[in-house]
Structures are given as structure tokens and as C-alpha cells.
ROGUVO-538413 format. One record per residue: residue in three letters; x, y, z of N, C-alpha, C in turn. Coordinates in steps of 0.05 Angstrom, whole numbers, plus 5000, padded with zeros to 4 digits. Example, Ala and Ser with C-alpha at 12.3 -4.5 7.8 and 13.67 -1.06 7.14 Angstrom:
! ROGUVO-538413
ALA526448865156524649105156526449345156;SER525749555142527349795143525850015157;
//
This chain:
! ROGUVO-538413
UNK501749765000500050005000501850255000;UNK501250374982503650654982501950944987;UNK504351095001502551315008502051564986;UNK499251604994498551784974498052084982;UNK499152264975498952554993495652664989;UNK495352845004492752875016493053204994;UNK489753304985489253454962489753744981;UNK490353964956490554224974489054345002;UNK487154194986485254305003485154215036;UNK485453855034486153775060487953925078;UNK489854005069492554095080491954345095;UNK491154525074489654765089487854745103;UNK485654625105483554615126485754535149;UNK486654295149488554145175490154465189;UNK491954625163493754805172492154975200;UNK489954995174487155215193487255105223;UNK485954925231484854795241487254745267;UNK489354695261491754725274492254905288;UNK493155135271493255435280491555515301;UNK488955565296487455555307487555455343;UNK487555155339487855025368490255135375;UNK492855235366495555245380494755545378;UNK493655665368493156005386491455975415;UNK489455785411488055755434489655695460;UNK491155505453493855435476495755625491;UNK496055795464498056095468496456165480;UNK494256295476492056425482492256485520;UNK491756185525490356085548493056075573;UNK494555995556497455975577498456275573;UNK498356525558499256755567496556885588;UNK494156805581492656895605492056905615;UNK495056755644495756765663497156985677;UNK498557105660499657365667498457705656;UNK497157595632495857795618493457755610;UNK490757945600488857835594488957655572;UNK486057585565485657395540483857535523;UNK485157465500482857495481480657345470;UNK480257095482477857045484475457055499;UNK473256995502471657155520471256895541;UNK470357085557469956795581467656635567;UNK467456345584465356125569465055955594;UNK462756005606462355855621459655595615;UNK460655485596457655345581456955075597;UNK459754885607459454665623459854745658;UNK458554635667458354705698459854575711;UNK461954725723464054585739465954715724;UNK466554805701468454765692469455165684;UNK471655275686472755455695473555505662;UNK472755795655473855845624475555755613;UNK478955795630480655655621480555255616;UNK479455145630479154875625477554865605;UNK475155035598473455005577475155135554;UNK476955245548478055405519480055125520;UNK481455005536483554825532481954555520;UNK480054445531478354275520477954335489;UNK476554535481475954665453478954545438;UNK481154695439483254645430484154395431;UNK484254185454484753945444482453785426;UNK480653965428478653745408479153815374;UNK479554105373481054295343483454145339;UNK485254145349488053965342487653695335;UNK485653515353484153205339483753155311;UNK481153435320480153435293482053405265;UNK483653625258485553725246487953465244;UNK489653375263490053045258488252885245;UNK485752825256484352645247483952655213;UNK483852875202481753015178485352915164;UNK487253065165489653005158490452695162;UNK489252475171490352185177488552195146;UNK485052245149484052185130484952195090;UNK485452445099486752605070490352455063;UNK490652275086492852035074491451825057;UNK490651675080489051465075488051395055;UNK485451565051483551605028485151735003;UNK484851574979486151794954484052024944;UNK484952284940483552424934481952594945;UNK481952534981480352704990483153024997;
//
């Protein structure tokens, strides 16, 4: 089985999608010392903005792996 590279388009959404979660990271770990520029989110109960933006971002970075395993895998997507 030989590998087949994944279409422009994969690459960029993944790039997106990446970026994205590793700003959220930046994000969250500088605003500890400085504010944030995201807004607070208190949507799950129990759970403290910063645990809720870090959650978001490990699920964006998944995603973005995942979609990028796919766009190997599959030819063409």
C-alpha cells in the first residue's frame, strides 16, 4: 500500500484547524499573566473558562489530525 498525499485542500483546512487550536493554547497559557482574548465561556458547569478553551483546542488539534490521517489514507480526498 503506498502513500498517497492528501489534496490542497486537506492540507489547508488541517493548517487552519491547527493554528487555530495552538493559538487557543497560546492564548490560554499567556492568560495567566495577561488578559485573554477570548471571551469567558462558562457553558459546562463545573468547569472554569480556562479548562473550557483548553478542552475546545484539544478537540480542534484532533480534529485537524484526524481530517489529515484521512486526506492520507483515502486517495483524493
Amino acid at each position: 500500500m503506498g502513500w498517497t498525499p492528501p489534496s490542497k485542500f486537506t492540507v489547508f483546512l488541517t493548517f487552519i484547524l491547527t493554528a487555530f487550536g495552538i493559538f487557543i493554547i497560546l492564548d490560554q497559557s499567556v492568560a495567566l499573566w495577561t488578559g485573554t482574548l477570548l471571551p469567558s465561556m462558562y457553558v459546562i458547569p463545573g468547569l472554569s473558562s480556562f479548562q473550557f478553551w483548553l478542552i475546545v483546542a484539544a478537540i480542534v488539534v484532533f480534529l485537524a489530525w484526524f481530517l489529515f490521517f484521512l486526506g492520507v489514507k483515502f486517495k483524493g480526498m
